[in-house]
VOMI-114672 format. One line per 5 residues: their letters; for each residue z, x, y of N, C-alpha, C, O. Coordinates in Angstrom, 3 decimals, decimal comma. Atoms other than C-alpha are relative to their C-alpha. Layout:
% VOMI-114672
A> Z:X:Y:Z:X:Y:Z:X:Y:Z:X:Y; ...
***
This chain:
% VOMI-114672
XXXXX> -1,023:-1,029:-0,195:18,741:-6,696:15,859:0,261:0,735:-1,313:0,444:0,177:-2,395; -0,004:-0,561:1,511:19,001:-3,691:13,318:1,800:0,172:-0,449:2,592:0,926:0,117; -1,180:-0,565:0,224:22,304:-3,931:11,431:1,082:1,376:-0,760:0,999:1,226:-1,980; 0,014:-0,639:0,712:24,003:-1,093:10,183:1,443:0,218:0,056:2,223:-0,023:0,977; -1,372:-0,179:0,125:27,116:0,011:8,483:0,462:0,801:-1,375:-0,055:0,511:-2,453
XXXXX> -0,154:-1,525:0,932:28,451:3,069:6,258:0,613:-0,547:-1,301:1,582:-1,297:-1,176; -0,396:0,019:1,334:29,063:2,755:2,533:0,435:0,945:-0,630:-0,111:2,036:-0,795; -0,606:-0,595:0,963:31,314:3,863:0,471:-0,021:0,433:-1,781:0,286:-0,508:-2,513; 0,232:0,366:1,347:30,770:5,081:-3,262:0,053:1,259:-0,818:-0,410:2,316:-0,387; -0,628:-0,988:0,684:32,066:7,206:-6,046:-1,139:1,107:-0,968:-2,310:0,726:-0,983
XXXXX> 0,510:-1,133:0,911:30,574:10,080:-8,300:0,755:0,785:-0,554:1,040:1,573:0,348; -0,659:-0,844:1,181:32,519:12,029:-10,950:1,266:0,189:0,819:1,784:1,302:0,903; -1,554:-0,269:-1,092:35,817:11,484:-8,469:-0,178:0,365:0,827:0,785:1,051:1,173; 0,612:-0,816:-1,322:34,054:12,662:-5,420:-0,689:-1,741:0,550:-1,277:-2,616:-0,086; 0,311:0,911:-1,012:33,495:10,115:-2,387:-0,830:0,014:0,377:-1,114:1,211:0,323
XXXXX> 1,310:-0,251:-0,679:30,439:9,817:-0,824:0,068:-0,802:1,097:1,123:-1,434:1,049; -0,042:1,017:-0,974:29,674:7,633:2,569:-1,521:0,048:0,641:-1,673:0,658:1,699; 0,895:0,541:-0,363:26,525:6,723:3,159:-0,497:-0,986:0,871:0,318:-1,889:1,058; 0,457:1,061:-1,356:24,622:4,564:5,914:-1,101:-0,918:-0,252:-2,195:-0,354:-0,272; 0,631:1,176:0,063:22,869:1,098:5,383:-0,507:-0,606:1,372:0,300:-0,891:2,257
XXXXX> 0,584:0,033:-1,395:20,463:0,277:8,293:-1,230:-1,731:-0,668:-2,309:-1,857:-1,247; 1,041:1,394:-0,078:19,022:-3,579:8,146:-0,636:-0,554:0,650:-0,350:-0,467:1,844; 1,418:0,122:-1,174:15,751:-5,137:9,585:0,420:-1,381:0,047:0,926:-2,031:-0,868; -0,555:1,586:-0,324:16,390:-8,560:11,410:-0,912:-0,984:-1,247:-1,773:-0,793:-2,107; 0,115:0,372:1,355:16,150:-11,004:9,336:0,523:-0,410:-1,495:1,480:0,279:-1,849
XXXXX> -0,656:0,216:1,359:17,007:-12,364:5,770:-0,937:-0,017:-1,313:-0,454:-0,358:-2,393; 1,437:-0,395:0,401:13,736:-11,736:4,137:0,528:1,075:-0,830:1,344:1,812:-0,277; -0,042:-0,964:0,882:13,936:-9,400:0,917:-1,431:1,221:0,566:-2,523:0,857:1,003; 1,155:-1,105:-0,717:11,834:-5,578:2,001:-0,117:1,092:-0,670:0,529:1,022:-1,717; 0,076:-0,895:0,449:11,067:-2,546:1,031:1,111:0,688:0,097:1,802:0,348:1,057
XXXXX> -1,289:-1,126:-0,071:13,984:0,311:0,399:-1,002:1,001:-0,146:-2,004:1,190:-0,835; -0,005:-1,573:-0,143:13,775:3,589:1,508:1,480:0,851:-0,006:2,351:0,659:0,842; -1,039:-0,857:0,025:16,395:6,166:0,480:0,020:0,840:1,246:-1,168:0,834:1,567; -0,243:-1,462:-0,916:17,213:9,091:3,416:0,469:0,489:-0,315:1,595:0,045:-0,541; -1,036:-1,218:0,305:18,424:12,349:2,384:-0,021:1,128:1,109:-0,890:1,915:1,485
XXXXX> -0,182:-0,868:-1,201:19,661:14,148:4,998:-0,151:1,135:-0,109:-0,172:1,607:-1,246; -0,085:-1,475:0,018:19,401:17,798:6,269:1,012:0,944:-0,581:2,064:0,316:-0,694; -0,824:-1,029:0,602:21,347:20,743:4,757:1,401:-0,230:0,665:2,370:-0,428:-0,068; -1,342:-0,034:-0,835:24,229:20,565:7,594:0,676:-1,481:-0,441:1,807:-1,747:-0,035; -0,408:1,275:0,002:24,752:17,088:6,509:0,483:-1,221:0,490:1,288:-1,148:1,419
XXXXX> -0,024:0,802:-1,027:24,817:13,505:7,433:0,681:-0,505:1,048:1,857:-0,853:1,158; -0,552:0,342:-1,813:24,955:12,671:11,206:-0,511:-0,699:0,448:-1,235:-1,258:-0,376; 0,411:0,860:-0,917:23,904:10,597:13,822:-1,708:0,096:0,219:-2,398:-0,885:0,499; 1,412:0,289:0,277:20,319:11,639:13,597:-0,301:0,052:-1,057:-1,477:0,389:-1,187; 0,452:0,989:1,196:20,276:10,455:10,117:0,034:-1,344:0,031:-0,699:-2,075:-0,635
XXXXX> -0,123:1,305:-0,054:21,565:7,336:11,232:-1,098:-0,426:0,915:-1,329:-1,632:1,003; 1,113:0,232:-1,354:18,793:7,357:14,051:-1,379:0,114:-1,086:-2,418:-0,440:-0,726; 0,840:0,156:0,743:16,603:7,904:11,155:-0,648:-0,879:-0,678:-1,860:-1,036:-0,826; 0,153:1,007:0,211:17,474:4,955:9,504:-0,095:-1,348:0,391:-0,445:-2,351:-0,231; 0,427:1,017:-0,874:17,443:2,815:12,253:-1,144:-0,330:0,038:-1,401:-1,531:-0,036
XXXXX> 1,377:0,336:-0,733:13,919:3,069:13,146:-0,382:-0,226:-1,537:-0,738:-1,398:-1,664; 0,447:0,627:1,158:13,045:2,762:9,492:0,128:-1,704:-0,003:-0,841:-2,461:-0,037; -0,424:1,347:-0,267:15,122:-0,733:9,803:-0,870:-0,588:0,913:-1,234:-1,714:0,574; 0,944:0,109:-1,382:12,858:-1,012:13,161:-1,006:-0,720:-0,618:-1,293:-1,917:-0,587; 1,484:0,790:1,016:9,682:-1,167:10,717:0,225:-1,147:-0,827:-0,691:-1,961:-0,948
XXXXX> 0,359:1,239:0,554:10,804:-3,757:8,663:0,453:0,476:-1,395:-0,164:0,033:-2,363; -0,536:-1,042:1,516:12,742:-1,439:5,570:1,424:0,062:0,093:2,088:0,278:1,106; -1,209:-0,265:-0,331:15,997:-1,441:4,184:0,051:1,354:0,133:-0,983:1,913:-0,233; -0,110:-1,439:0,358:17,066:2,096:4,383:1,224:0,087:-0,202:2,116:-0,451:0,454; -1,811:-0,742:0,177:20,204:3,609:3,084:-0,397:1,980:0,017:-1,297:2,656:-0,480
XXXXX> 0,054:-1,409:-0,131:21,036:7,329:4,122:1,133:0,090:-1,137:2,148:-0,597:-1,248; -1,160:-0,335:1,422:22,944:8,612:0,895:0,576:1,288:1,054:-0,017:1,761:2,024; -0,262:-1,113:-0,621:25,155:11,395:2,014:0,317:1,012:-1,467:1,115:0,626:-2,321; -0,220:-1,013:1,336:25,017:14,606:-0,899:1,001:0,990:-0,381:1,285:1,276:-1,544; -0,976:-0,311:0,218:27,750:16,642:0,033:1,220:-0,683:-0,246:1,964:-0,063:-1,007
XXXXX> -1,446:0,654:0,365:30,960:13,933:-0,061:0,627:-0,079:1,211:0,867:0,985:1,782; -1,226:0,007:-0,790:33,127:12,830:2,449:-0,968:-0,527:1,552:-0,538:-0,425:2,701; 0,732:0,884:-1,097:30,492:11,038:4,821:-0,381:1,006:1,931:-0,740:0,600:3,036; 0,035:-0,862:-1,367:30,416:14,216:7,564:-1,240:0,952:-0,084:-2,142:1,126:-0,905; 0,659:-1,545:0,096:28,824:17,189:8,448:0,878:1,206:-0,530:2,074:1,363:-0,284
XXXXX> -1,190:-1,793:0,318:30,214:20,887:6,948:-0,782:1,054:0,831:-1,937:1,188:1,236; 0,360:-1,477:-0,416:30,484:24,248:8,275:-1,251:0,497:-0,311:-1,892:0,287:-1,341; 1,358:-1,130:0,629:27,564:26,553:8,297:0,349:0,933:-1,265:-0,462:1,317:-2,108; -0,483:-1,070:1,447:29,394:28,760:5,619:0,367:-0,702:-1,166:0,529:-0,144:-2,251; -0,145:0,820:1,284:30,050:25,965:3,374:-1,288:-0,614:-0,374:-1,719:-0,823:-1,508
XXXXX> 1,418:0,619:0,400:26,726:24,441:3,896:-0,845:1,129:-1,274:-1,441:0,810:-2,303; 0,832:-0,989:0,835:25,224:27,478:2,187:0,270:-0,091:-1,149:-0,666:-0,245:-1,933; -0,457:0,025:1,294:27,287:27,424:-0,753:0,011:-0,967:-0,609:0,257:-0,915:-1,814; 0,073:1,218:0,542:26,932:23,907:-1,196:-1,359:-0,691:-0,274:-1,615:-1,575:-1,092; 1,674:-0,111:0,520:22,918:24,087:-0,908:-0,506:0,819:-1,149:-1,392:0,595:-1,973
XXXXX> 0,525:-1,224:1,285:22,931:27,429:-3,114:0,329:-0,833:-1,180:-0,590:-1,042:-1,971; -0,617:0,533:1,142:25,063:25,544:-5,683:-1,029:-1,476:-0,595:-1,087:-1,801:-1,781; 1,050:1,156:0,607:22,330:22,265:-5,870:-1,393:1,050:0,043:-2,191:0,777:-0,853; 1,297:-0,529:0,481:19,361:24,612:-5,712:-0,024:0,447:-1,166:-1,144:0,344:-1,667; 0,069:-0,520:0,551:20,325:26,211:-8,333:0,354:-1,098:-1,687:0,185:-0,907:-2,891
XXXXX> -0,036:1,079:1,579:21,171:23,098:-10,886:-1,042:-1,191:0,800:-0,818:-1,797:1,848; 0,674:1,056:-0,902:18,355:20,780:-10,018:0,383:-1,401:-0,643:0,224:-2,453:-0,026; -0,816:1,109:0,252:20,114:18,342:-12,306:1,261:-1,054:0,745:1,622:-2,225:0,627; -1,127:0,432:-0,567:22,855:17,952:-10,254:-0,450:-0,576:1,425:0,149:-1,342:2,180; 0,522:0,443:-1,356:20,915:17,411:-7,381:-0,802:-1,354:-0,331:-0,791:-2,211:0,552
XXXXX> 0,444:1,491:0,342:18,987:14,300:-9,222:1,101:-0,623:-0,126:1,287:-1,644:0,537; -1,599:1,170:0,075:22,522:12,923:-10,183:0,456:-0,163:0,916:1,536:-0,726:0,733; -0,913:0,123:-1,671:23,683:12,822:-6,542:-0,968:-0,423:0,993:-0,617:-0,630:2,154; 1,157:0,516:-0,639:20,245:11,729:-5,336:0,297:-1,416:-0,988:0,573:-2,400:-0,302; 0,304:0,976:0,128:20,226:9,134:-7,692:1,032:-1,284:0,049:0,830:-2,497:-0,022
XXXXX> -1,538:0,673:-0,552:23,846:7,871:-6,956:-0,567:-0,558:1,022:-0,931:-1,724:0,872; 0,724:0,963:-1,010:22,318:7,023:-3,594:-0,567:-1,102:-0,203:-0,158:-2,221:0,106; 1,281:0,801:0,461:19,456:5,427:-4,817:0,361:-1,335:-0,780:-0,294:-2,359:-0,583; -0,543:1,181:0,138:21,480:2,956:-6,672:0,781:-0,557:0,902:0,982:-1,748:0,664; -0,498:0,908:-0,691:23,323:1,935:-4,048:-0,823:-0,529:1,217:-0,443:-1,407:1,991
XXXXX> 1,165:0,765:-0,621:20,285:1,235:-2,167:-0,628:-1,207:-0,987:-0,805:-2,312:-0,475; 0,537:1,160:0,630:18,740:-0,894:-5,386:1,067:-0,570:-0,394:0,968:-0,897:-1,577; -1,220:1,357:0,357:22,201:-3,140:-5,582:-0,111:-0,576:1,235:0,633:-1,548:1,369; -0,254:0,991:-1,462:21,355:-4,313:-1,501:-0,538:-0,817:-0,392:-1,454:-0,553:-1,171; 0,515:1,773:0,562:20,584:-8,300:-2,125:-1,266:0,040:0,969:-2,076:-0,830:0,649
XXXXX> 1,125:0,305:-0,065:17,688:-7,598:0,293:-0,756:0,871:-0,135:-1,612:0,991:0,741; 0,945:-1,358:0,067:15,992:-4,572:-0,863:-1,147:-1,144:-1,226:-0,930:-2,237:-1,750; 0,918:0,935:1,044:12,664:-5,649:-3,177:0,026:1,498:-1,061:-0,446:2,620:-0,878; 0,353:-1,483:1,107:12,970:-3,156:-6,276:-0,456:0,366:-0,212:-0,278:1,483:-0,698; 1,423:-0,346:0,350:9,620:-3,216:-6,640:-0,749:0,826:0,994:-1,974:0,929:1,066
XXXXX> 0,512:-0,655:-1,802:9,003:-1,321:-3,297:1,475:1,037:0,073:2,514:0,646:0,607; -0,810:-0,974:-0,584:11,152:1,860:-3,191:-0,670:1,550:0,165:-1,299:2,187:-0,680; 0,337:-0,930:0,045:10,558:4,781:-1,465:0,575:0,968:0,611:1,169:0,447:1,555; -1,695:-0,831:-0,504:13,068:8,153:-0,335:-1,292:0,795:1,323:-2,517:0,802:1,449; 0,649:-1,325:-0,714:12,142:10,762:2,345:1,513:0,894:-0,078:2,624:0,921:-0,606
XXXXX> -1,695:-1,455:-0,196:14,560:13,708:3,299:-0,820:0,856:0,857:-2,025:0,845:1,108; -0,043:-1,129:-1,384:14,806:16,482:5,948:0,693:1,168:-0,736:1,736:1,117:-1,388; -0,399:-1,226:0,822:15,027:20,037:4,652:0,072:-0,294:-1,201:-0,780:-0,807:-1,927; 0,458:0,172:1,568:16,893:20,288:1,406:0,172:-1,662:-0,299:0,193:-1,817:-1,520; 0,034:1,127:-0,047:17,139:16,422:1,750:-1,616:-0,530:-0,552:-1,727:-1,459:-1,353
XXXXX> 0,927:-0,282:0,239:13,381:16,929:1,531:-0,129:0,659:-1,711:-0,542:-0,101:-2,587; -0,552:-0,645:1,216:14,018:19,031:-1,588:0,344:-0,865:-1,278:-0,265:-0,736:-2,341; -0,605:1,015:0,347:15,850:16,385:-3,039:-1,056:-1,192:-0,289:-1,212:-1,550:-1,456; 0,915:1,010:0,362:13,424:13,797:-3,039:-1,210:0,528:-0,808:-1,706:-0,169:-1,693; 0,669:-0,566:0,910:11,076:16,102:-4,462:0,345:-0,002:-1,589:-0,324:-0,470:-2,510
XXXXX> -0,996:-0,345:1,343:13,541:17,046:-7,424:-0,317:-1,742:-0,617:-0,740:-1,980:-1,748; -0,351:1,625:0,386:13,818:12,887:-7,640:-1,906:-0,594:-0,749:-2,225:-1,597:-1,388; 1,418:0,778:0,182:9,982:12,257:-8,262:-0,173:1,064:-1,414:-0,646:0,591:-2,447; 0,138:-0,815:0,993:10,114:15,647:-10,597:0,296:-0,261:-1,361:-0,215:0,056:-2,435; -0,839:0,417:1,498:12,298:14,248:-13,065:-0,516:-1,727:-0,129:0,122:-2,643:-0,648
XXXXX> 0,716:0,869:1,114:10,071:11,605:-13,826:0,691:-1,603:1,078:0,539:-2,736:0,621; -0,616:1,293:-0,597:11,891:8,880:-11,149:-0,717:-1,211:0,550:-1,791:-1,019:1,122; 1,222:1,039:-0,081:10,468:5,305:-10,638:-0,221:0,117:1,708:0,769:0,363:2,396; 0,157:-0,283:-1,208:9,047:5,560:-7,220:-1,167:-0,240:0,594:-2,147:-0,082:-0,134; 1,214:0,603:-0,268:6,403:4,277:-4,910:-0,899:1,226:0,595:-2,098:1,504:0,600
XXXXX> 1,155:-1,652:-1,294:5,659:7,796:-2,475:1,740:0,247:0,496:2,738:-0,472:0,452; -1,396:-1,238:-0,549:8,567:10,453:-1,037:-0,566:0,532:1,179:-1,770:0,733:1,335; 0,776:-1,089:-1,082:8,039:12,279:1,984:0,940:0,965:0,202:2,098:0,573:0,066; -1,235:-1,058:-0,346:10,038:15,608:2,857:-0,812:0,705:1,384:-1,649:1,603:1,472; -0,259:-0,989:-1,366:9,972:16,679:6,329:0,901:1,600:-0,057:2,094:1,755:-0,320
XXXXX> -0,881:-1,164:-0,134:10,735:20,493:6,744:0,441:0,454:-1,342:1,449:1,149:-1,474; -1,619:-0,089:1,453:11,772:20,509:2,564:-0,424:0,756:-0,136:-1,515:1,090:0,327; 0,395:-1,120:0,648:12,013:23,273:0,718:-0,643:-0,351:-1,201:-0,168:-1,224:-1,927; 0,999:0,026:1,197:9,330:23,500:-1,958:-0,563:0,568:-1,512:-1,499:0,380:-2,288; -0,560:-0,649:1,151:10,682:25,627:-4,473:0,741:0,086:-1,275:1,571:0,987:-1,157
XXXXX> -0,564:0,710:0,729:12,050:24,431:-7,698:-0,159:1,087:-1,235:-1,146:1,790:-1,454; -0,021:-0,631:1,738:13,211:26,097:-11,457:-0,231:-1,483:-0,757:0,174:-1,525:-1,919; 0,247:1,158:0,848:12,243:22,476:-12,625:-1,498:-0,001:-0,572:-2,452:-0,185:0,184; 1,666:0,020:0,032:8,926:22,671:-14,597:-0,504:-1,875:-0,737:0,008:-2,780:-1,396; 0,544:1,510:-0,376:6,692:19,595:-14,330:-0,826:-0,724:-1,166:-1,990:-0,339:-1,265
XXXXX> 1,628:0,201:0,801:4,539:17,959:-16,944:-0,927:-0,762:0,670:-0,810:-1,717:1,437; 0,920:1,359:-0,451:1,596:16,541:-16,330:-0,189:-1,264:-0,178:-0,094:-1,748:-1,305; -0,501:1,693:0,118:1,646:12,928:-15,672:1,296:-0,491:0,571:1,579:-1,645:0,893; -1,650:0,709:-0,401:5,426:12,950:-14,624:0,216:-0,683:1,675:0,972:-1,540:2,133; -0,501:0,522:-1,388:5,302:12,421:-11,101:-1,139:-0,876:0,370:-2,272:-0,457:0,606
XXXXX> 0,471:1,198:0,262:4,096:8,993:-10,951:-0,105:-0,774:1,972:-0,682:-1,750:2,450; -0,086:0,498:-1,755:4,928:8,763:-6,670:-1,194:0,761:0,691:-1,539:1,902:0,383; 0,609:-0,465:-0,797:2,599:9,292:-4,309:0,787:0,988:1,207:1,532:0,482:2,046; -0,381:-1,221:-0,529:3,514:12,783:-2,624:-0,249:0,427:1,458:-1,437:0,459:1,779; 0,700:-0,278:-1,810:3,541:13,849:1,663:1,208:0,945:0,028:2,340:0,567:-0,274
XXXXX> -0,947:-0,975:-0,556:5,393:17,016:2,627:-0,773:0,383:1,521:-1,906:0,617:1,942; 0,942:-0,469:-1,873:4,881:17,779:6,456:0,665:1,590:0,349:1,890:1,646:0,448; -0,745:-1,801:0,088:5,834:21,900:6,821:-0,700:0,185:1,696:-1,745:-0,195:2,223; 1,011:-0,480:-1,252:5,526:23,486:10,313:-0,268:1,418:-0,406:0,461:2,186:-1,032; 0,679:-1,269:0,673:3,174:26,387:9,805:0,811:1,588:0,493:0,638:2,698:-0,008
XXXXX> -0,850:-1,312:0,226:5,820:28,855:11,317:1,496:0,082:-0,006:2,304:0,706:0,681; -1,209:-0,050:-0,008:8,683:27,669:9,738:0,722:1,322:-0,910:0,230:1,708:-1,971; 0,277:-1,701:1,305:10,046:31,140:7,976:0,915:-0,739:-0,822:1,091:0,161:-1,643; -0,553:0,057:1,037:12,479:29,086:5,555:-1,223:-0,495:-1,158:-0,915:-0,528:-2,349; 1,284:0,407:1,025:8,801:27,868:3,747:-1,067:0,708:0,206:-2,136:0,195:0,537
XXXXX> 1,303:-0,504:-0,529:6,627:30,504:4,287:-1,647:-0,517:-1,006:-1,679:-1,347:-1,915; 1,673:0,100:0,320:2,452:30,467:3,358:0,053:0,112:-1,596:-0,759:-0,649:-2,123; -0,038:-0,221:1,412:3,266:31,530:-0,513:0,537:-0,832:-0,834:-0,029:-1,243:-1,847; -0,505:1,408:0,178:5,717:28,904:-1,071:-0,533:-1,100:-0,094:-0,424:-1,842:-1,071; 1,113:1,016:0,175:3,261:26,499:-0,059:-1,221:-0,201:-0,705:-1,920:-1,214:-0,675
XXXXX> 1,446:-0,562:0,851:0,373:28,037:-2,328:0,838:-0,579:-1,369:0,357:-1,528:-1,988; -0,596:0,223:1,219:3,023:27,830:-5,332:0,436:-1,475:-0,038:0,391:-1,893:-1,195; 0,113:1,025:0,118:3,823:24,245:-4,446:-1,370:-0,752:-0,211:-1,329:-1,931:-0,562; 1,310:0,840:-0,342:0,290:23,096:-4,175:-0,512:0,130:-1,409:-0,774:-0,906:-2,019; -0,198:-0,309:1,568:-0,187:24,667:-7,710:0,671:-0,933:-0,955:0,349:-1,454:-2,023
XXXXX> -1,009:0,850:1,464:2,315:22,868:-9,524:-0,432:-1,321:0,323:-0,588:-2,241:-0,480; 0,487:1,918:-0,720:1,250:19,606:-7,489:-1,408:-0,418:-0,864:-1,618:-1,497:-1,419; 1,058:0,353:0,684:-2,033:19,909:-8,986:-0,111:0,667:-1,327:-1,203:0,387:-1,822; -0,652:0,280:1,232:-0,717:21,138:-12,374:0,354:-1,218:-0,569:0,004:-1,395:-1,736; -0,909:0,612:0,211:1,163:18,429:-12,585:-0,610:-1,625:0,124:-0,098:-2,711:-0,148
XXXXX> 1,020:1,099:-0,403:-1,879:16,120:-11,485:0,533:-1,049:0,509:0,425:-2,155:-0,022; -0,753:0,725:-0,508:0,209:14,614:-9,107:-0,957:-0,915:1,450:-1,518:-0,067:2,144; 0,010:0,134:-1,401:-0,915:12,653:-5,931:0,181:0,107:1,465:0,358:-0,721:2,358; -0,754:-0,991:-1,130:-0,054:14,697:-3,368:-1,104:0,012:1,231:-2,319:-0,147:1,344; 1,338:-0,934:-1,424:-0,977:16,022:0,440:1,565:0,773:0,916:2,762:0,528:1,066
XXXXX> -0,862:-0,752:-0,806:0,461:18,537:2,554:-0,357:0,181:1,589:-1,270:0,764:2,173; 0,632:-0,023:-1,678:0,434:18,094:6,190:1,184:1,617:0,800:2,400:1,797:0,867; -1,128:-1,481:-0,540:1,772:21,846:7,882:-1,122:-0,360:1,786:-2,312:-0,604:1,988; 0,347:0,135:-1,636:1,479:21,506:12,176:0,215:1,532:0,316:1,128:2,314:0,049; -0,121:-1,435:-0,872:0,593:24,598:14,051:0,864:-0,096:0,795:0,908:-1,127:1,467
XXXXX> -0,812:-0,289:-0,487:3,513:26,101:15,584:1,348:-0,383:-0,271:2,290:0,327:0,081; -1,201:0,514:0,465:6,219:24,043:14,200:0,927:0,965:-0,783:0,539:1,671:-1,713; -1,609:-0,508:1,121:9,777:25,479:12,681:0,283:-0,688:-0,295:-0,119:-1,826:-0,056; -1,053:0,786:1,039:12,158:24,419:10,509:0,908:-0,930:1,402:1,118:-0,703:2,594; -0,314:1,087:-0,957:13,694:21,375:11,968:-0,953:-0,945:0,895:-0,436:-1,918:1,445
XXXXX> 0,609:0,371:-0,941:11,112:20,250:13,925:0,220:-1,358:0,308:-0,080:-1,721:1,445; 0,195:1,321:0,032:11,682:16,614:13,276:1,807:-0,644:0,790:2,229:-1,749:1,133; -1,460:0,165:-1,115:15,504:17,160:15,167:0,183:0,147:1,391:0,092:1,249:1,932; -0,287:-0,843:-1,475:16,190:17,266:18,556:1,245:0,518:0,594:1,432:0,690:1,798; -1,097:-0,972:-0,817:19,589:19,050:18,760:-0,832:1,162:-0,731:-0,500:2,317:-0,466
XXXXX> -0,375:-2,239:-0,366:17,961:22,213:17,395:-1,254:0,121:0,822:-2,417:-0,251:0,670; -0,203:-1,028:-1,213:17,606:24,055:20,404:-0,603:1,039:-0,141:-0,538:1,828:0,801; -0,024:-1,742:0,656:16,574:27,055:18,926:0,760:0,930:0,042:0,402:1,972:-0,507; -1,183:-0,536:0,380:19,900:28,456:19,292:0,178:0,799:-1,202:1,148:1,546:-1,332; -0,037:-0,653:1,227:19,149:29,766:15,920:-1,544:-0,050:-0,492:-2,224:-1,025:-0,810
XXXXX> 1,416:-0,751:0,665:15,848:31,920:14,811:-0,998:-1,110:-0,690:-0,518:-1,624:-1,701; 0,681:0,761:1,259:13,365:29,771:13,095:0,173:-1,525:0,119:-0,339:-2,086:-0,850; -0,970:0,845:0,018:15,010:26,640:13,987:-0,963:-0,800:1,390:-1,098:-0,187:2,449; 0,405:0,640:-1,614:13,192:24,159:16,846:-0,551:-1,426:-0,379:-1,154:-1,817:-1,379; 0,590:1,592:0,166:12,468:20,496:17,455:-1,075:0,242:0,500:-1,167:1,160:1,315
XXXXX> 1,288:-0,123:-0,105:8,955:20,059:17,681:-0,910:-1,499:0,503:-1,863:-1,976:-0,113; 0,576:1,478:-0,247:7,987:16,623:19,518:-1,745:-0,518:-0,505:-2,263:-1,634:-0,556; 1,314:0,635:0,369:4,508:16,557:18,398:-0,147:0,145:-1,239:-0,482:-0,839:-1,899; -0,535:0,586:1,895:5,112:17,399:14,617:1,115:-1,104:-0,419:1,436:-1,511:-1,535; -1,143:0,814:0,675:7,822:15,159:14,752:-0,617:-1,277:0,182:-0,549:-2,135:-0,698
XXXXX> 0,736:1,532:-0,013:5,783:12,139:16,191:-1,257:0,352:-1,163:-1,205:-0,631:-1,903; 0,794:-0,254:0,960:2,926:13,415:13,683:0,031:-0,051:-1,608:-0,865:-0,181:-2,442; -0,577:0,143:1,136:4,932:13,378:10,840:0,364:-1,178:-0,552:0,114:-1,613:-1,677; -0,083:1,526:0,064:6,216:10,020:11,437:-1,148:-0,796:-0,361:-1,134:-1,732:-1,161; 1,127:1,314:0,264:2,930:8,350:11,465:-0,880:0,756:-1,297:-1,954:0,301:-1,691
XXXXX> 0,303:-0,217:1,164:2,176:10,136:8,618:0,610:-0,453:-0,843:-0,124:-0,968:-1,685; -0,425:0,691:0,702:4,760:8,878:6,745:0,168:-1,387:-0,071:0,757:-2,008:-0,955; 0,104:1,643:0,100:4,125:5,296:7,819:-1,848:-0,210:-0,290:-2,623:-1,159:-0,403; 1,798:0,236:0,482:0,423:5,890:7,026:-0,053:-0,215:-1,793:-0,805:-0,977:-2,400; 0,210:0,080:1,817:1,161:6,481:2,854:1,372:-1,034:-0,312:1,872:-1,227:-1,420
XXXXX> -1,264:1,087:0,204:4,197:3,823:3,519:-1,076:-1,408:-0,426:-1,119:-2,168:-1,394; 0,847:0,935:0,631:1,226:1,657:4,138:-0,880:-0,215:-1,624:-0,924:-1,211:-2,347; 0,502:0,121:1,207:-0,707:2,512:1,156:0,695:-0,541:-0,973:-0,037:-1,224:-1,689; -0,602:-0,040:1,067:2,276:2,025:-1,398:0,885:-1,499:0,129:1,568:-1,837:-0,838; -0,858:1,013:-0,671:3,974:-1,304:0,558:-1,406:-1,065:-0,010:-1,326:-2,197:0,467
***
C-alpha cells in the first residue's frame, strides 16, 4: 500500500507544502523529486507521485510557489515570469525540495533523481545546470530556454526531455537551441518530441479548453516508459 502525506517546510519565511508518496515496505529506495506544472501543485501531482511510489521510489512533490495549492492564471504568470527570469531563485526553491526529499530515513542518497511538468520541467533542468548532484532528470512538456550559461562538464545527470512536436509554448527553434547547449555542454542528453502532442499532454484535465493545451494519452504513456527506461539505466 503506497503511503502518502503532505509536508511542510520553510524558505526565507515563505511556507511551502509538499507531498511524500511511499513504496510498501521498509526497504531504503531510490528518491525522485516532482516539480509540478506552472498552475501549481494538485492532485495530478499527487497521482504522479503515487505511481512513482507504485515502482518502488520515494518521491516527494516539492511545491515552488508556497502555500501547498494551486494559483490563479494571472498570478501564475507573474510568478513563472519572476523564476524565469532569476534562474537562481528557481535552484534555491528547487533545491529546498530536494532536501526534504534527502532527510526521508528511506530514500538511498546515492540514487536521486527529479522530473517536472512544464516549468516544473524547467526547473529540473535549471537543477542539473547549476552543477547539482544527480543521477538523470526528465521534463515532460518543460520549457527549454534558460539565461544560465553551461560549462562543459557541469551537467553530470543523465538528460530526457519528452516535447510534443506541436506544442507552441516550445516551438522547433527552442529545441535546436536546447540541443546546442546540450551538446556544448557535452552533456548526456536525448530528446524524445511525439507527433501531434501539445503542451500538457501528460494531464488529463486539459481539455483543450485553452489553445495549445491537450492531454495526449499516447505521449503520455510514451513518456512514462521513457522515463522508466533511463530510471533503469541510472538505478
Amino acid at each position: 500500500m503506497i503511503v502518502g502525506q503532505h509536508i511542510s517546510y520553510e524558505l526565507e519565511g515563505i511556507t511551502y507544502i509538499g507531498y511524500l508518496a511511499l513504496p510498501e515496505g521498509s526497504d531504503t529506495a531510490p528518491g525522485v523529486l516532482v516539480c509540478h506544472e506552472g498552475p501549481g501543485i494538485s492532485e495530478n501531482t499527487f497521482t504522479k507521485a503515487d505511481r512513482l511510489a507504485a515502482l518502488g521510489f520515494v518521491a516527494f512533490a516539492l511545491d515552488y510557489h508556497g502555500g501547498g495549492k494551486m494559483v490563479p492564471l494571472e498570478d501564475m504568470m507573474t510568478k513563472l515570469m519572476a523564476l524565469i527570469k532569476s534562474p537562481d531563485e528557481t535552484v534555491k526553491r528547487a533545491k529546498a525540495g530536494l532536501n526534504v526529499l534527502l532527510s526521508q530515513p528511506r530514500v538511498d542518497t546515492s540514487r536521486i533523481a527529479a522530473i517536472g511538468y512544464c516549468f516544473g520541467g524547467t526547473m529540473c533542468l535549471e537543477l542539473v545546470r547549476a552543477g547539482t548532484d544527480l543521477a538523470a532528470i526528465v521534463g515532460f512538456h518543460s520549457g527549454l530556454s534558460t539565461s544560465t550559461k553551461v560549462a562543459p562538464g557541469a551537467i553530470t545527470a543523465k538528460v530526457l526531455v519528452c516535447i510534443g512536436a506541436d506544442d507552441p509554448m516550445i516551438p522547433p527553434d527552442q529545441r535546436i537551441t536546447f540541443e546546442k547547449e546540450m551538446t556544448d555542454a557535452k552533456a548526456d542528453w536525448r530528446m524524445n518530441v511525439y507527433g501531434g502532442a501539445q503542451h500538457s499532454f501528460t494531464n488529463p484535465g486539459a481539455d483543450g479548453s485553452r489553445p495549445g493545451i491537450l492531454y495526449d494519452k499516447n505521449a503520455d504513456d510514451r513518456s512514462w516508459q521513457a522515463m522508466r527506461d533511463i530510471f533503469a539505466e541510472v538505478f
